[in-house]
Every structure is written in structure tokens, then in C-alpha cells.
N, C-alpha and C positions, 0 to 999 in steps of 0.2 A: 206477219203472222196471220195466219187463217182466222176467219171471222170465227168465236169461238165461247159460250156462256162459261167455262170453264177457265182460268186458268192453269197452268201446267208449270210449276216451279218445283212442290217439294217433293214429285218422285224423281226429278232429276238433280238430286243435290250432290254434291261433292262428297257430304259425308254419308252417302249411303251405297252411290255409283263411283265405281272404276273405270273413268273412262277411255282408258284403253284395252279393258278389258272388253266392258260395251260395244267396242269398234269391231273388236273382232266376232264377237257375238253377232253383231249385225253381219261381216261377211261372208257368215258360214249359214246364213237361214233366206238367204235369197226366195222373195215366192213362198216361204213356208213360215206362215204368220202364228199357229198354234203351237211347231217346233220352238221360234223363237222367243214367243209368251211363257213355255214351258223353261228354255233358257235362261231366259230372264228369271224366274222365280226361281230354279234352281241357282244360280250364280247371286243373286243377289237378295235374294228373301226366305231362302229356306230355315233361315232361325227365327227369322218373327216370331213374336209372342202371339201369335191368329189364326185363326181357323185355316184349311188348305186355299177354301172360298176367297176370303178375303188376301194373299199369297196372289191368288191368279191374277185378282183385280188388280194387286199392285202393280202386277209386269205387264198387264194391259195398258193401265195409266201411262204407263212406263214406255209401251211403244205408244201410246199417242202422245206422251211428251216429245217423242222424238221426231216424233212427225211433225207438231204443231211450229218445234225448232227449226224444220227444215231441215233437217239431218237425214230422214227417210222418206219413203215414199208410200203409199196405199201397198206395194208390193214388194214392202222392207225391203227395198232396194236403196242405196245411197245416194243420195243430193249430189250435185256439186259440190255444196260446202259439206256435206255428209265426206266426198271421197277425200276434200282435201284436210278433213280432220282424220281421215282414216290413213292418208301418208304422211302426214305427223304425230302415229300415235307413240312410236320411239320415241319421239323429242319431248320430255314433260313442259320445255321453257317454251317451246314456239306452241306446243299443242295450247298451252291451258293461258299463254301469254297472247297470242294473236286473235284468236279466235274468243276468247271472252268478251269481248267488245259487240258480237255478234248474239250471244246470246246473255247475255245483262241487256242487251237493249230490247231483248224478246220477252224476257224476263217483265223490265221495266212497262213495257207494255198490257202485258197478262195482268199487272197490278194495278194500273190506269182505270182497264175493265171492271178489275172485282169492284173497286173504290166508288168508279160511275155507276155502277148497277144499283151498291148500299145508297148513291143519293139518288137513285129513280131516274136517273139521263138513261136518253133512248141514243145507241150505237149508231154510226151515220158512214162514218168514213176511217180508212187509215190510208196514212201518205209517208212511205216511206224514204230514205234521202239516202239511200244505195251508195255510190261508189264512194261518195266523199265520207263517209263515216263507215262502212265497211257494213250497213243496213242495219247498224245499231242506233240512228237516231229516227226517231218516230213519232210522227204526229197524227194523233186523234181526235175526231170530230165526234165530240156527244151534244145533242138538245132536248130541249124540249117545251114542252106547250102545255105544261101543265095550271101553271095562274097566269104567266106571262112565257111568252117565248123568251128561251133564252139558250143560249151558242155555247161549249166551249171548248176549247182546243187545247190538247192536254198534249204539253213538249216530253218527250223523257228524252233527256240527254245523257251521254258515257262519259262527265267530269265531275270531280269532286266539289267546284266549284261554277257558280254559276254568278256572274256578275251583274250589276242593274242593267250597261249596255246591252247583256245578252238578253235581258227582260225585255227590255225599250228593243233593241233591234227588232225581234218577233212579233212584238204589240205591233 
């Protein structure tokens, strides 16, 4: 995920985006970033209880959520993993079952940040581990030097469980 003070979780939530509706939205605004802003609010936020202002913002958030996923591009154009969620948006089982792994770990990410920012760690590095997790497992480097130096490296892993070897192995 793009280095980023923000994270980007709750305009992309299940209970608020259709995402196959999303997908198609995305393939019909190629290059045309204020059509698709506009779509987005209309398809998705026109009954908000908010002003029209705050509506816009949400479908802005909304394409930079999608971008920071990796789903689009600077020119709402589709990713790789953008297109191949866009040819399994028929399938609900393979759409929302294969491709979750990829974005809970982007997710999980975006949360690592907000968490190190409230303890005052300064952002260093992310090291992601691509094919063998499908770029849902991600490791973050925060430090800092504020009474003593000090390192940490924050795992976010795609299992329910995590066991002490997987502690010890990473230590």
C-alpha cells in the first residue's frame, strides 16, 4: 500500500459499497475522474443524511480508497488485480472469497499506521511478501528516537490464529 497519513477502510465497506456494482462504475469512467466522483456519489451516497459537500467528499475518499487498494490508478484506470476483480465480478464466491486476502491485509496495514501514529512512531519502511500470501501479509517498520531509540515491526497476518512458533519464528 502507498505510503499514506490516512488510512482508507471505512468508505470502502461492504455495507455501504456494491462491489460489483463499483467495478462496473470503474469501467465506464476511464480518464474521467470528476464523471466517476460524480458516480460514485450518485450510486452510492445520494441518501446520506449531508450536505451535497460532504456526498462529494465521500466518493473522493471513495476513489482514493481504491487507489490506495490498488484496484485503480491516478487515471481510474484498472490495476491488475483491479482487472481481475473486474472478471470475477459475476462470481460473488470467487470475487469476495479470493481476493479478500488481499485487501484485509491492506486493510490490516492502514490500522498498523493509525495505531503507530496515536503512539508517536515515525513510518520507515513496508516489506511486503507478494506471491506467497497473495500481498496480504505485510510488514511494517516504525521507530523512533524520542527518550531511547527504539524499532518495531509490526506483522499483520490473514489468520485467525496465530501461534507462539509463528511469534518465535519472526522474532
Amino acid at each position: 500500500m502507498p505510503k499514506s497519513d490516512l488510512p482508507f477502510g471505512s468508505e470502502f465497506s461492504p455495507n455501504q459499497i456494491d462491489l460489483p456494482t463499483l467495478l462496473e462504475i470503474i469501467s465506464q469512467h476511464h480518464l474521467d475522474k470528476d464523471g466517476f466522483e460524480n458516480s460514485l456519489k450518485e450510486n452510492f451516497f445520494r441518501d446520506n443524511k449531508t450536505t451535497e459537500r460532504n456526498k462529494q467528499k465521500l466518493a473522493m475518499n471513495l476513489r482514493l480508497s481504491l487507489k490506495a487498494y490498488q484496484i485503480i490508478d491516478d487515471e481510474i484506470q484498472f490495476t491488475d488485480f483491479g482487472n481481475k476483480l473486474f472478471n470475477l465480478r459475476n462470481d460473488p464466491n470467487e470475487l469476495y472469497t479470493d481476493n479478500r486476502v488481499h485487501i484485509r491485509g491492506l486493510a490490516l496495514e492502514a490500522l498498523a499506521f493509525k495505531l503507530m501514529r496515536i503512539i508517536d512512531l515515525d513510518y520507515v519502511a513496508t516489506r511486503l511478501r507478494g506471491n506467497a500470501t497473495g500481498g496480504a501479509e505485510v510488514d511494517l517498520l516504525f521507530e523512533s528516537s524520542r527518550l531511547v531509540f527504539s524499532r518495531w515491526q509490526v506483522q499483520c497476518k490473514n489468520t485467525s490464529r496465530v501461534t507462539l512458533d509463528d511469534v518465535a519464528k519472526e522474532v
